[in-house]
N, CA, C and O atoms as a CHARMM CRD file, in Angstrom:
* protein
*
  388
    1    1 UNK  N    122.11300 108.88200 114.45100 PROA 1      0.00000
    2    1 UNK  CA   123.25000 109.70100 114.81400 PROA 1      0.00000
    3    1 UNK  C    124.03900 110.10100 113.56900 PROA 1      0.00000
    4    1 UNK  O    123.77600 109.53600 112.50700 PROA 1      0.00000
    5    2 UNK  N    124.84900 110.90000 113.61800 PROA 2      0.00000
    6    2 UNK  CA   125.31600 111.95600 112.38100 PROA 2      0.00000
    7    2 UNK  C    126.77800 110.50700 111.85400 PROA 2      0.00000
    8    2 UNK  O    127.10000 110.33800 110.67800 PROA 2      0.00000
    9    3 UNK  N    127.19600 109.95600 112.64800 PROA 3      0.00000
   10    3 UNK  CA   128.20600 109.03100 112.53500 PROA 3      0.00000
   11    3 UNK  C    127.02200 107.67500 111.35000 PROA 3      0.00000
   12    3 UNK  O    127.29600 107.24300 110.23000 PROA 3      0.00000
   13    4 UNK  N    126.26200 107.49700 111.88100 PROA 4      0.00000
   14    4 UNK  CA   125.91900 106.40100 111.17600 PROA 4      0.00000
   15    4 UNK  C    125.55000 106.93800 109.70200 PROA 4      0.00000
   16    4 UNK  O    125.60800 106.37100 108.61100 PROA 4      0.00000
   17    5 UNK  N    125.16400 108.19500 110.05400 PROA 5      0.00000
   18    5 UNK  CA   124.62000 108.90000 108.26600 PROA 5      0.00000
   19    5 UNK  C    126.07500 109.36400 107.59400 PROA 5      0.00000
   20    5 UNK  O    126.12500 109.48900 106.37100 PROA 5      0.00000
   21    6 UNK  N    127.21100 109.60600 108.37200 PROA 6      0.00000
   22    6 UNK  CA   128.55900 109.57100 107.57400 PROA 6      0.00000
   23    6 UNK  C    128.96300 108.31700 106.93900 PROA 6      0.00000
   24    6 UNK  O    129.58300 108.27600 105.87600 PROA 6      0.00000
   25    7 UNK  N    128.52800 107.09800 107.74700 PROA 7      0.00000
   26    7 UNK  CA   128.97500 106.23100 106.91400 PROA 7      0.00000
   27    7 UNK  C    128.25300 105.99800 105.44400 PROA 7      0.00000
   28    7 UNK  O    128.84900 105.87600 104.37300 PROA 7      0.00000
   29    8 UNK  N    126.56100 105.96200 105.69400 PROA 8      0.00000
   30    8 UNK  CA   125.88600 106.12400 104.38800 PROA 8      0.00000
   31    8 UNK  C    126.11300 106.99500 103.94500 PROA 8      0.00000
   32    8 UNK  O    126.35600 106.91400 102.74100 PROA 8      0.00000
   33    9 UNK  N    126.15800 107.84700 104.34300 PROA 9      0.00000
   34    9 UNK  CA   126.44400 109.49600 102.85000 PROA 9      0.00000
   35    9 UNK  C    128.03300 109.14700 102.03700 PROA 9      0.00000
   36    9 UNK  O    128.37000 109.87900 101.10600 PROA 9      0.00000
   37   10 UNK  N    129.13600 107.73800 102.57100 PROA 10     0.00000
   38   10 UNK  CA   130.45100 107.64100 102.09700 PROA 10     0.00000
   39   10 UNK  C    129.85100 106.32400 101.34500 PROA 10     0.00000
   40   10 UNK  O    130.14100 106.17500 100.15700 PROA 10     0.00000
   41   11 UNK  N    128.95700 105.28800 102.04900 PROA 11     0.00000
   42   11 UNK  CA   128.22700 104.04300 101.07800 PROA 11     0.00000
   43   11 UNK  C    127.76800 104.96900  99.61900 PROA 11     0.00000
   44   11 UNK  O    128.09900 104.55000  98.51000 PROA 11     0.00000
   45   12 UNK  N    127.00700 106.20300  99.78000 PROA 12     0.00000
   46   12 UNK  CA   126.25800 106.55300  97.97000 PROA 12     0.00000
   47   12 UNK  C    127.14400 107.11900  97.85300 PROA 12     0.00000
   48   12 UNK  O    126.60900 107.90300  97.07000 PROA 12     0.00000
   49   13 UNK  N    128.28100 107.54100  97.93100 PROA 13     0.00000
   50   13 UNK  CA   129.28500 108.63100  96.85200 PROA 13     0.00000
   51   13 UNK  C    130.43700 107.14800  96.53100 PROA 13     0.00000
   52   13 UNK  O    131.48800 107.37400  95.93100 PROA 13     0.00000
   53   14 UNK  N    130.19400 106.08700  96.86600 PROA 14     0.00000
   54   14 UNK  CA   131.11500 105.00700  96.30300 PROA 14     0.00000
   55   14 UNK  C    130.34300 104.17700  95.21400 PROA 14     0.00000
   56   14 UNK  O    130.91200 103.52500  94.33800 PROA 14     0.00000
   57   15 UNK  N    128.56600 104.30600  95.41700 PROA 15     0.00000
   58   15 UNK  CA   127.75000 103.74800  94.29000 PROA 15     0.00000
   59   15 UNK  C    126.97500 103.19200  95.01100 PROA 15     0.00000
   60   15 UNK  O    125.90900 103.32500  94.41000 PROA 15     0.00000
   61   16 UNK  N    126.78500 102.66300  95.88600 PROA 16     0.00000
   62   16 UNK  CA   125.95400 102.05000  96.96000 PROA 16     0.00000
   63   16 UNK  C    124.41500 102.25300  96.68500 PROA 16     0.00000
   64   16 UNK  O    124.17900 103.41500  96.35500 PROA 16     0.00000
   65   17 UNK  N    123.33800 101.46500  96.72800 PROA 17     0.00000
   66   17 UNK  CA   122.16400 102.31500  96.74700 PROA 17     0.00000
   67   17 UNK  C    121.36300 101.89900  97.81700 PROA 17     0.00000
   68   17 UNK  O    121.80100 101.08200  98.62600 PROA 17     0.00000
   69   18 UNK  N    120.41300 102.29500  97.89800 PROA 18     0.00000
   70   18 UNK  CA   119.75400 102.28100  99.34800 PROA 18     0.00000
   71   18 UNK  C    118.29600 102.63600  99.25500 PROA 18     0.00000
   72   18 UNK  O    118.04400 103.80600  98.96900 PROA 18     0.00000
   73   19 UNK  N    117.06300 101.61100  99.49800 PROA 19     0.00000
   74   19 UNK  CA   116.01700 101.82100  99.11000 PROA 19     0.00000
   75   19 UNK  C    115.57100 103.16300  99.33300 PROA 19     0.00000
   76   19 UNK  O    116.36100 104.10700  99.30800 PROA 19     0.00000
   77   20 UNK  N    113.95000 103.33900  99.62000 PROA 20     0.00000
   78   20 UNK  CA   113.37500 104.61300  99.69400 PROA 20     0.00000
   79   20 UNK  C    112.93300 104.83800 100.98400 PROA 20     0.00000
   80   20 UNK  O    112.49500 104.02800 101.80000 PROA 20     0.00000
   81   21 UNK  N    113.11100 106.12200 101.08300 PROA 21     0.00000
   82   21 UNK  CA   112.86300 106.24200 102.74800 PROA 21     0.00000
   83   21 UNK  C    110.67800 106.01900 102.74900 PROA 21     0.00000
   84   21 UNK  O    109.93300 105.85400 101.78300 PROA 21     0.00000
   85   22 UNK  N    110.39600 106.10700 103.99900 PROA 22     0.00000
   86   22 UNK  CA   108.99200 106.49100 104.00800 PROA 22     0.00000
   87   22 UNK  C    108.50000 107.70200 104.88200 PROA 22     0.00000
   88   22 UNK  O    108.84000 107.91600 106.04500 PROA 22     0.00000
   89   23 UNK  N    107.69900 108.40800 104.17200 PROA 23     0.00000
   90   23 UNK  CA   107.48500 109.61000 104.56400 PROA 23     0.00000
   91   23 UNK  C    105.93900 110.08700 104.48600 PROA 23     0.00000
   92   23 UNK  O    105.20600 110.07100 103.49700 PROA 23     0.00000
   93   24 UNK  N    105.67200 110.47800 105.69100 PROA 24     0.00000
   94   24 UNK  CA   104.25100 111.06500 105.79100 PROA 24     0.00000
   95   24 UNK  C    104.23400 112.23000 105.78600 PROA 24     0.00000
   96   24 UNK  O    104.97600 112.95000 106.45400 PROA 24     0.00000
   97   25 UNK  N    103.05500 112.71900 104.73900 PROA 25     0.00000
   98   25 UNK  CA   102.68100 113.66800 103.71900 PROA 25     0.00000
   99   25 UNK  C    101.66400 114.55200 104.40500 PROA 25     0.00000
  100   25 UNK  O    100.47900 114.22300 104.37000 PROA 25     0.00000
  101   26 UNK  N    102.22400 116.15200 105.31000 PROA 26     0.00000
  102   26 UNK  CA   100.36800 116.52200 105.61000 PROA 26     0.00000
  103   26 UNK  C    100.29800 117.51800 104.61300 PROA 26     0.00000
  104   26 UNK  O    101.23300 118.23900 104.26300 PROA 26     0.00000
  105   27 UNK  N     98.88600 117.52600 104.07300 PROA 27     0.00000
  106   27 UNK  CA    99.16400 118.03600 102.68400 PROA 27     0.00000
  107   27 UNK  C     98.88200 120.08000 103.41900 PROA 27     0.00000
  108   27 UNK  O     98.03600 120.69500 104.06800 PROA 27     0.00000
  109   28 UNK  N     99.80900 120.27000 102.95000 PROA 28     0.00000
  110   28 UNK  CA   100.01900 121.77500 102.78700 PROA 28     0.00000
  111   28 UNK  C    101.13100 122.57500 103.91500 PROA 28     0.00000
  112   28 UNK  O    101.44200 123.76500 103.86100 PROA 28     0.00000
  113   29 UNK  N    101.55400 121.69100 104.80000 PROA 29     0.00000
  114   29 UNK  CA   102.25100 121.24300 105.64100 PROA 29     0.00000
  115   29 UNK  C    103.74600 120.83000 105.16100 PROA 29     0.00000
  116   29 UNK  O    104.72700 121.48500 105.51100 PROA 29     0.00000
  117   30 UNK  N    103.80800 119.97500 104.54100 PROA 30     0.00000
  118   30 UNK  CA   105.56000 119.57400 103.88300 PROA 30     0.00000
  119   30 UNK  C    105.53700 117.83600 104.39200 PROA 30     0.00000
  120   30 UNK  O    104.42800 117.31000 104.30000 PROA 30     0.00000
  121   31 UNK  N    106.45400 117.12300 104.80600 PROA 31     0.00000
  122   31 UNK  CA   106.61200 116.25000 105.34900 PROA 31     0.00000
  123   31 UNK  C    107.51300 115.36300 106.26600 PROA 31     0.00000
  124   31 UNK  O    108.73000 115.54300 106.23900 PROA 31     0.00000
  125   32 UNK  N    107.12900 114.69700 106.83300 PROA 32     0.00000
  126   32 UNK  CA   107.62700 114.02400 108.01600 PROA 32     0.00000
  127   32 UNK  C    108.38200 112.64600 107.56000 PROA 32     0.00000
  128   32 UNK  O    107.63200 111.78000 107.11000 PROA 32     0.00000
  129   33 UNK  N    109.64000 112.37100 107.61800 PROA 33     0.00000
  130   33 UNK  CA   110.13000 111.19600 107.68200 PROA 33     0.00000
  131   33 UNK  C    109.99200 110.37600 108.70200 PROA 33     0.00000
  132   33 UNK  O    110.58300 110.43200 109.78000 PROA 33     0.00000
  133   34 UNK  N    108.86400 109.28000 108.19900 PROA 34     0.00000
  134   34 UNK  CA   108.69600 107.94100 109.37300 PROA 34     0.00000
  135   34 UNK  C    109.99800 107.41200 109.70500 PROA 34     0.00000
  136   34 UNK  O    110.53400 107.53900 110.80600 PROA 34     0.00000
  137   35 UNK  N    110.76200 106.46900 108.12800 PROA 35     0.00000
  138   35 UNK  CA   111.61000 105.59300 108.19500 PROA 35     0.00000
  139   35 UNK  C    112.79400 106.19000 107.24600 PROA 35     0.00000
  140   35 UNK  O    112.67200 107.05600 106.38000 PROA 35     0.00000
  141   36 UNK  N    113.97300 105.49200 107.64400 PROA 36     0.00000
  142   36 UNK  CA   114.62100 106.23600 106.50400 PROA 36     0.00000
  143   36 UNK  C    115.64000 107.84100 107.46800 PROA 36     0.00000
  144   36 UNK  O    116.66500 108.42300 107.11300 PROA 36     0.00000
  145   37 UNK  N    115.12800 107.96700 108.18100 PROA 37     0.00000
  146   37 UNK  CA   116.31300 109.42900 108.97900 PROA 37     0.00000
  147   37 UNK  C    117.84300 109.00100 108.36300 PROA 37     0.00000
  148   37 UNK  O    118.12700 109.60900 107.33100 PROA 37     0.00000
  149   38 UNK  N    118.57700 108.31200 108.71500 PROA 38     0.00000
  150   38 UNK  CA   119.88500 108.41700 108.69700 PROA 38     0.00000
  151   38 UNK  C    120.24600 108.32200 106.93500 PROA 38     0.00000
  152   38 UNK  O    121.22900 108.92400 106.50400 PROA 38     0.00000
  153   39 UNK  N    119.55700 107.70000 106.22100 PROA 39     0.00000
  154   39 UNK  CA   119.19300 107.79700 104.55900 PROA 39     0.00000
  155   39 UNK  C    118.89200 109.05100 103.70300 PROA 39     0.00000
  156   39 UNK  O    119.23600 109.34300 102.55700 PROA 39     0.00000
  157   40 UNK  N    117.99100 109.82700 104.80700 PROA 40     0.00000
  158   40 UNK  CA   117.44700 110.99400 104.51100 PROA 40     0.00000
  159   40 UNK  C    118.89800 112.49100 104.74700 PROA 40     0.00000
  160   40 UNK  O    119.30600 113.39700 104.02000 PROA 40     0.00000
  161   41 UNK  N    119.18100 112.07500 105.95400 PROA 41     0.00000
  162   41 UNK  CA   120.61500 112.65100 106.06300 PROA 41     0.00000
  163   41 UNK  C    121.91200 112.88900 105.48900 PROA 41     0.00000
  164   41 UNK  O    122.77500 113.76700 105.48500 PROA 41     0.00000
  165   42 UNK  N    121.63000 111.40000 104.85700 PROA 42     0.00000
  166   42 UNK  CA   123.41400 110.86500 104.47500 PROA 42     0.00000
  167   42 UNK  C    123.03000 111.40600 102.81200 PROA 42     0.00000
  168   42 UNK  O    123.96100 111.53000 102.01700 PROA 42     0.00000
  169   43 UNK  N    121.81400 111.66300 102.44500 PROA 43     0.00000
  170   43 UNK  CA   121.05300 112.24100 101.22300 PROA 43     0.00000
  171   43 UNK  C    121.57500 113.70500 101.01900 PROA 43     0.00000
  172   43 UNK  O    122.21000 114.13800 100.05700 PROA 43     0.00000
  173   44 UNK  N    121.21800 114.27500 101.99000 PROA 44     0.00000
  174   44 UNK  CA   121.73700 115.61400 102.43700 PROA 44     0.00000
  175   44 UNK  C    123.50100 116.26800 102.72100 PROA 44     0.00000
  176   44 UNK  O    124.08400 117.31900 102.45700 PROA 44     0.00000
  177   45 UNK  N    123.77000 115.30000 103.22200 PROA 45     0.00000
  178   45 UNK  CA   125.39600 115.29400 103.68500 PROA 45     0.00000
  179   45 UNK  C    125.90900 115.33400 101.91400 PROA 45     0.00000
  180   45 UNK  O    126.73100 116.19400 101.60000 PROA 45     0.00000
  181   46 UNK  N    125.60600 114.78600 101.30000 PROA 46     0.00000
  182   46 UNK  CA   126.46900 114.16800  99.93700 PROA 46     0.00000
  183   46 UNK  C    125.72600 114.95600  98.59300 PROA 46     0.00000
  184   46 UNK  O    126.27200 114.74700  97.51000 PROA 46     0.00000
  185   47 UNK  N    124.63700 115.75800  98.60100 PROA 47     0.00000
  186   47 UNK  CA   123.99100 117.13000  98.07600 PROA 47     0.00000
  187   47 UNK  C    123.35100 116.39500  97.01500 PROA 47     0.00000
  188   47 UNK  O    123.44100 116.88800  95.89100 PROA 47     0.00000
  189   48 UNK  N    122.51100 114.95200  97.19500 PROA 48     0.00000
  190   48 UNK  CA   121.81100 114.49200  97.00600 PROA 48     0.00000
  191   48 UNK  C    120.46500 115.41000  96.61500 PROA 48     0.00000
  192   48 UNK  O    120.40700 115.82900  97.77200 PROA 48     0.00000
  193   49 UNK  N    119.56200 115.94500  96.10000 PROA 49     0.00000
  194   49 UNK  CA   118.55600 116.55000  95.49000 PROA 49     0.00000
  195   49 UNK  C    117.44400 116.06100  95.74800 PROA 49     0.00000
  196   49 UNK  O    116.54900 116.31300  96.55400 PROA 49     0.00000
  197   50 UNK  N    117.65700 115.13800  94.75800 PROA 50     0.00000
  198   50 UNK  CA   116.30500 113.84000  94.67300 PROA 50     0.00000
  199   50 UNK  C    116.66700 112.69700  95.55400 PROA 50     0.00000
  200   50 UNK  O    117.77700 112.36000  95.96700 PROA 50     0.00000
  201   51 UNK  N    115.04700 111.97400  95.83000 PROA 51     0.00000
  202   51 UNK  CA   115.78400 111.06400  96.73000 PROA 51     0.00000
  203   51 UNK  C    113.98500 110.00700  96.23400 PROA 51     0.00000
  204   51 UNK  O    112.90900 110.40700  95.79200 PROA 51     0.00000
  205   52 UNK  N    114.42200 108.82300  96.55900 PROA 52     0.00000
  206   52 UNK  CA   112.65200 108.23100  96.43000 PROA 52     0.00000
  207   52 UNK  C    112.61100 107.87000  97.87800 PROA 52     0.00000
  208   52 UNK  O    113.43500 107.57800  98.74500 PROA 52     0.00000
  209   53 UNK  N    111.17400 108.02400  97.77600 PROA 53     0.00000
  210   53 UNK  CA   109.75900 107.51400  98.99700 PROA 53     0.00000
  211   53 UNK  C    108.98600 107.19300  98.63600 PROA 53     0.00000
  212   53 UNK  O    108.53800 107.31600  97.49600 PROA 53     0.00000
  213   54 UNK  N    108.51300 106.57200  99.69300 PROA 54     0.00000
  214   54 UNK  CA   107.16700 105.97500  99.72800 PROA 54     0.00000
  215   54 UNK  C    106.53800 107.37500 100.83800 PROA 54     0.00000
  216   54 UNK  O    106.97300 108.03700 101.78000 PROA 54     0.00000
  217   55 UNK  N    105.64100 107.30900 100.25700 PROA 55     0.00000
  218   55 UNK  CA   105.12000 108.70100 101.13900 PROA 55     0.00000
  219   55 UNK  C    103.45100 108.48800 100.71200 PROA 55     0.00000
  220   55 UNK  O    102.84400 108.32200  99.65500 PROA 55     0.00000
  221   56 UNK  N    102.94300 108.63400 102.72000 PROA 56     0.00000
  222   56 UNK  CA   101.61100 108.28300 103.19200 PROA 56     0.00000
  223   56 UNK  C    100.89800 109.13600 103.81800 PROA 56     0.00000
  224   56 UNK  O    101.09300 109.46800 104.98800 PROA 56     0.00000
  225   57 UNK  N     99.98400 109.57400 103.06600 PROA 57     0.00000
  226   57 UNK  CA    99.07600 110.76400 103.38200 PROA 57     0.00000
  227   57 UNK  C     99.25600 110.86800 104.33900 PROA 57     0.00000
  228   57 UNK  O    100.27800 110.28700 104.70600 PROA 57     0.00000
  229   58 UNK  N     98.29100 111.80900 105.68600 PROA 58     0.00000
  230   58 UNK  CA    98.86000 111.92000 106.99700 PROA 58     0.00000
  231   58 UNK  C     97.12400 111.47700 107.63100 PROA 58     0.00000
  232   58 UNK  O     96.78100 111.03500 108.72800 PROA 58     0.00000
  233   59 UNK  N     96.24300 111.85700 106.29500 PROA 59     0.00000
  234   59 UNK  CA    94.87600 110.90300 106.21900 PROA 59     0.00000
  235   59 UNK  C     94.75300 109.45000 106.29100 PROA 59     0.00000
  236   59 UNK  O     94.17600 108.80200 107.16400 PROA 59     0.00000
  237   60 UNK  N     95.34900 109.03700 105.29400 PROA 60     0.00000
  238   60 UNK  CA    95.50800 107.27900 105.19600 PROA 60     0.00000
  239   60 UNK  C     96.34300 107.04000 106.47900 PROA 60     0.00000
  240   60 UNK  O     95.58700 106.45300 107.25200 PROA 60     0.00000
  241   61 UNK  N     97.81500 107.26100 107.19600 PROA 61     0.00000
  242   61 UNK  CA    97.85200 106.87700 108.25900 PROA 61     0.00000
  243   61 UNK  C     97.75300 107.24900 109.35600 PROA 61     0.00000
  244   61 UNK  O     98.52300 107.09100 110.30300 PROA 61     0.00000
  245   62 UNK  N     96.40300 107.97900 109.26700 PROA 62     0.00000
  246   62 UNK  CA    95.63800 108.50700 110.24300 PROA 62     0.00000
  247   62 UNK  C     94.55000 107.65600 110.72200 PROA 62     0.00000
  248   62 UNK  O     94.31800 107.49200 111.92000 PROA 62     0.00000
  249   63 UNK  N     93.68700 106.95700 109.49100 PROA 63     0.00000
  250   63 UNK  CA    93.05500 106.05200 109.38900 PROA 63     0.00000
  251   63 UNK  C     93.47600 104.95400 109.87300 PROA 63     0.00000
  252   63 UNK  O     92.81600 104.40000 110.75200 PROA 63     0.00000
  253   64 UNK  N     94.71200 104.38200 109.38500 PROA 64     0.00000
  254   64 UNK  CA    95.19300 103.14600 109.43900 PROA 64     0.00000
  255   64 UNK  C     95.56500 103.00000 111.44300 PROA 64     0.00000
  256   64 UNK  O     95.46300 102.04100 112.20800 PROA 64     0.00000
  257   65 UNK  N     95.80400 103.79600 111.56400 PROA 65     0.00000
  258   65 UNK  CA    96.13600 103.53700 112.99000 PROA 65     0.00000
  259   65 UNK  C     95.19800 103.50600 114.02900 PROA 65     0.00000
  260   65 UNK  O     95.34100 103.02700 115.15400 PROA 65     0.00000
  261   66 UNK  N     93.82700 104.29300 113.34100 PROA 66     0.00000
  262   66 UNK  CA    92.91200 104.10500 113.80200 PROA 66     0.00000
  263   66 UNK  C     91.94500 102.91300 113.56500 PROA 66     0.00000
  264   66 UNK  O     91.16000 102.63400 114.47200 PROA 66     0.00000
  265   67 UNK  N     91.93900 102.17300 112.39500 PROA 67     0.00000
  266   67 UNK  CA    91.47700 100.94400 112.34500 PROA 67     0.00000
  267   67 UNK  C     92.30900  99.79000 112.99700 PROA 67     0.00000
  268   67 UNK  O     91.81600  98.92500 113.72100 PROA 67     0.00000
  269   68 UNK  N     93.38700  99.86300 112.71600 PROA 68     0.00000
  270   68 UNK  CA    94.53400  98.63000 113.51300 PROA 68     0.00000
  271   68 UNK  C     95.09500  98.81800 114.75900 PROA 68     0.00000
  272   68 UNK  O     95.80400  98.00400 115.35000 PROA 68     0.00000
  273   69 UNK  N     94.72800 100.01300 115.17800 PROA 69     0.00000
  274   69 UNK  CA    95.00300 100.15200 116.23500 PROA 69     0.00000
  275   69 UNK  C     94.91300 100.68600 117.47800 PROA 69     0.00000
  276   69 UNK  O     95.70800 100.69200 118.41800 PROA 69     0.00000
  277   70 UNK  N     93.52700 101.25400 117.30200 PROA 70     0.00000
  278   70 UNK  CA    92.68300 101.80900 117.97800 PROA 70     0.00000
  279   70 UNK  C     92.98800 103.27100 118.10200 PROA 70     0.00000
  280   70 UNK  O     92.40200 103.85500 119.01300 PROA 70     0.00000
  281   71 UNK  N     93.88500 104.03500 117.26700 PROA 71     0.00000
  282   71 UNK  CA    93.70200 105.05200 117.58400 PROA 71     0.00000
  283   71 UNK  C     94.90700 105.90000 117.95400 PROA 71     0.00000
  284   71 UNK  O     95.02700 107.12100 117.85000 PROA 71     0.00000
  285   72 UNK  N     96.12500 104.63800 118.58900 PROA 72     0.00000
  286   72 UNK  CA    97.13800 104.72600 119.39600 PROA 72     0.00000
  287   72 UNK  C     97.93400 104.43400 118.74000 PROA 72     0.00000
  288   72 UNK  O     97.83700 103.32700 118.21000 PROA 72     0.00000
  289   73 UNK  N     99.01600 105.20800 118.47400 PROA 73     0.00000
  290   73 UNK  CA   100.10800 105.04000 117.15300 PROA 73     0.00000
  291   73 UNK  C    100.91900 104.21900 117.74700 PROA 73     0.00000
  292   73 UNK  O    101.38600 104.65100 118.80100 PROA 73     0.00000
  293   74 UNK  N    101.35000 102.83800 117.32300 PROA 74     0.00000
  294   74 UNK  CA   102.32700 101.76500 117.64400 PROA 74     0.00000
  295   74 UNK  C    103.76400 102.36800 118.51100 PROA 74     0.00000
  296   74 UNK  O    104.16600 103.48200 118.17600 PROA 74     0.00000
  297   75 UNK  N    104.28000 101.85200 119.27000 PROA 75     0.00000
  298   75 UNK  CA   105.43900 102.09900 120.11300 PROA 75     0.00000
  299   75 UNK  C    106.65500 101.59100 118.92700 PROA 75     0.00000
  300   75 UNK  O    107.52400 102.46100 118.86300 PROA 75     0.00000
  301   76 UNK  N    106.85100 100.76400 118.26100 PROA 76     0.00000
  302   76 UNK  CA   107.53400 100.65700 117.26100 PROA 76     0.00000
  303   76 UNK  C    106.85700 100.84600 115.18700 PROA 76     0.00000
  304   76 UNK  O    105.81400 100.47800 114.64600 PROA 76     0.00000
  305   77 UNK  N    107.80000 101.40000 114.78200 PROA 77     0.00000
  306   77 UNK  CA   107.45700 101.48400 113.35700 PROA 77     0.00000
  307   77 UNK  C    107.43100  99.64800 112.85500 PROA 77     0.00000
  308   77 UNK  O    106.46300  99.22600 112.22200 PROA 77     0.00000
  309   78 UNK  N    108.22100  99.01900 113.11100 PROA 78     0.00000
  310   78 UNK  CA   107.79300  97.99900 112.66300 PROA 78     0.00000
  311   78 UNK  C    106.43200  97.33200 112.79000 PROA 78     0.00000
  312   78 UNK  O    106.23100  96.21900 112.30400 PROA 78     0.00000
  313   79 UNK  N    105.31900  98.14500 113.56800 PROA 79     0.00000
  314   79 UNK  CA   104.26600  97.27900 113.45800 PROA 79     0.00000
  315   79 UNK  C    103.45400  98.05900 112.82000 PROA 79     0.00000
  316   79 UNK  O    102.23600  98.08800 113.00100 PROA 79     0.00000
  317   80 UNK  N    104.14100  98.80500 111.95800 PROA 80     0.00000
  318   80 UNK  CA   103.07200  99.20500 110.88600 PROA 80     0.00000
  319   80 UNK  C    103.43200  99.02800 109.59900 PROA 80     0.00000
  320   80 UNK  O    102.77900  99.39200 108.62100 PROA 80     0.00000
  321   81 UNK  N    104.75900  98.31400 109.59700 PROA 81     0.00000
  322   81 UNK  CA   105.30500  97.45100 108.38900 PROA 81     0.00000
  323   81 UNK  C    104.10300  96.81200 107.65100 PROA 81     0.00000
  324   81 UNK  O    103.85100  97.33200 106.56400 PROA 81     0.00000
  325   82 UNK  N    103.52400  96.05900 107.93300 PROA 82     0.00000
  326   82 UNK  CA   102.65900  95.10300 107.64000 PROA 82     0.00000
  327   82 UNK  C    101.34300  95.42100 106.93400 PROA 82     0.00000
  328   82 UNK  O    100.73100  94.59300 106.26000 PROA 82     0.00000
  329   83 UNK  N    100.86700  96.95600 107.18100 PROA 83     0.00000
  330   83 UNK  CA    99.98400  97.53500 106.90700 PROA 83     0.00000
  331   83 UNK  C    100.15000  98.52400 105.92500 PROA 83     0.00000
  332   83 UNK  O     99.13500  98.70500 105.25300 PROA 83     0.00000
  333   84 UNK  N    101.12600  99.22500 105.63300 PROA 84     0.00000
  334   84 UNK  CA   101.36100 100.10800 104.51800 PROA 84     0.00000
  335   84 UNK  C    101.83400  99.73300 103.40300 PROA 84     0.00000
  336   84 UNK  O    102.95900  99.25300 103.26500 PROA 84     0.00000
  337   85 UNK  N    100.90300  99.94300 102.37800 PROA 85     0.00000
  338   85 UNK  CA   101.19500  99.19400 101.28400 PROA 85     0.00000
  339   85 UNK  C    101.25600 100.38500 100.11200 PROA 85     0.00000
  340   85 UNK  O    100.61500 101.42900  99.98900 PROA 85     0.00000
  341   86 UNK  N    102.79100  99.48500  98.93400 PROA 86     0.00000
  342   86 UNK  CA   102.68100 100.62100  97.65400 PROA 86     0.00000
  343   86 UNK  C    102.68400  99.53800  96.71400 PROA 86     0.00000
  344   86 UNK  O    103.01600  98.44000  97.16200 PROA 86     0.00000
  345   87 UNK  N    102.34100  99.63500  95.34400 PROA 87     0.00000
  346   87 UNK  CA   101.59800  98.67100  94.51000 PROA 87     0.00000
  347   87 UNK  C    102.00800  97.23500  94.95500 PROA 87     0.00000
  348   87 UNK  O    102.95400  96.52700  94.61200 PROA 87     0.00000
  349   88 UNK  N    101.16400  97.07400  95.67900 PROA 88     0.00000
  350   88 UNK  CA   101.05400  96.14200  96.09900 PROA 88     0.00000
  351   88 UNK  C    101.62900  95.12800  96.98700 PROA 88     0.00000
  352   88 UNK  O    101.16200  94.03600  97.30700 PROA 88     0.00000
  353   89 UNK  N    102.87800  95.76600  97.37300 PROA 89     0.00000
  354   89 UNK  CA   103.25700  95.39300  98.45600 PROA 89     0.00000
  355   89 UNK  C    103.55900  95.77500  99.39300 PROA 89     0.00000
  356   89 UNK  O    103.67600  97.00000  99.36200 PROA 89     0.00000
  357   90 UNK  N    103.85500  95.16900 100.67800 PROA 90     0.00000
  358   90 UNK  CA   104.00400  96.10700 102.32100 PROA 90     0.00000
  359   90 UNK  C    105.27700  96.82500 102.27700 PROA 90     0.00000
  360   90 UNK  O    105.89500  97.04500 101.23600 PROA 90     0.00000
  361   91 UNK  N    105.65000  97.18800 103.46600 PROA 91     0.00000
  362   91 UNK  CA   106.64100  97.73600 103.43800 PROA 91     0.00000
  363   91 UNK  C    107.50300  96.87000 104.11600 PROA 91     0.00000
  364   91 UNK  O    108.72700  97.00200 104.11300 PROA 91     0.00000
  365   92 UNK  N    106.77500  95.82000 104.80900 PROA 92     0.00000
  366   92 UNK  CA   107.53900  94.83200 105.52700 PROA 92     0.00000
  367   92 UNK  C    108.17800  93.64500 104.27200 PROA 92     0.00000
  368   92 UNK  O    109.32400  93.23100 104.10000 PROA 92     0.00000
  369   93 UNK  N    107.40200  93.46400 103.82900 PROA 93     0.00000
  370   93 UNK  CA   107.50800  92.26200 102.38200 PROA 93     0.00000
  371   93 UNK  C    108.90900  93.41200 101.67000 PROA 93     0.00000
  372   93 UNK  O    109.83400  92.72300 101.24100 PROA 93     0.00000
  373   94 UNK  N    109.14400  94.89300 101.51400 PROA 94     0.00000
  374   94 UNK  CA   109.58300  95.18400 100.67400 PROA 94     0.00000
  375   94 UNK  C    111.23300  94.98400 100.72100 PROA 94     0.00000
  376   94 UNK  O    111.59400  94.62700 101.84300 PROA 94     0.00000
  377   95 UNK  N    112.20100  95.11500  99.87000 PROA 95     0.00000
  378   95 UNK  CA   113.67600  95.35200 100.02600 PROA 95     0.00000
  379   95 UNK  C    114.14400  96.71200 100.25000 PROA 95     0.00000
  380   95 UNK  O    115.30600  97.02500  99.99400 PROA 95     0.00000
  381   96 UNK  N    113.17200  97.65100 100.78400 PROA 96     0.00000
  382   96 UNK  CA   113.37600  98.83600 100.95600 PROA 96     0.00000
  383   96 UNK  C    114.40400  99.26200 102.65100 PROA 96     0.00000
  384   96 UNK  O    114.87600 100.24500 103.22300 PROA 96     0.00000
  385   97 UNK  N    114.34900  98.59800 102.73100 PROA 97     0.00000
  386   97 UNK  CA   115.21600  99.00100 104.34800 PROA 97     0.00000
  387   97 UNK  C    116.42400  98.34400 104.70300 PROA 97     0.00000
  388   97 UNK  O    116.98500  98.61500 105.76500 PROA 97     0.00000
């Protein structure tokens, strides 16, 4: 909701930082924010430019959902915490959220 991204877009203009959102990549297409919306917003609200991600082909978690999960994209993002990994660690293991 636009209230919760006012409060983060007033957390980074005081210094605050806030990991990286995650974002799936279809290539030629642009991209989709998995995790991270109200981050991605409060980015926008405060004329934020740059911003970091983790950003996952739309191949790799195309794959991935199809090996772990038959195919059927999880009812929650947290259960694909566990499986997306950037050097070397998950996204669940990470301090990103």
């Amino acid at each position: 909701d636009r209230v919760k991204a006012r409060q983060i877009a007033q957390a980074m203009e005081s210094g605050t930082t806030f990991g990286p959102i995650l974002v799936i990549e279809d290539a030629g297409n642009g991209c989709e924010v998995l995790d991270g919306h109200h981050r991605a917003e409060a980015a926008i609200l405060t004329g934020l430019r740059i911003m970091d991600a983790w950003v996952v082909s739309r191949e790799d978690m195309d794959a991935l959902i199809e090996s772990e999960f038959g195919g059927e994209m999880p009812g929650r993002l947290l259960d694909l915490d566990d499986y997306i990994l950037c050097d070397g660690k998950t996204y669940a293991d990470s301090d990103l959220r």
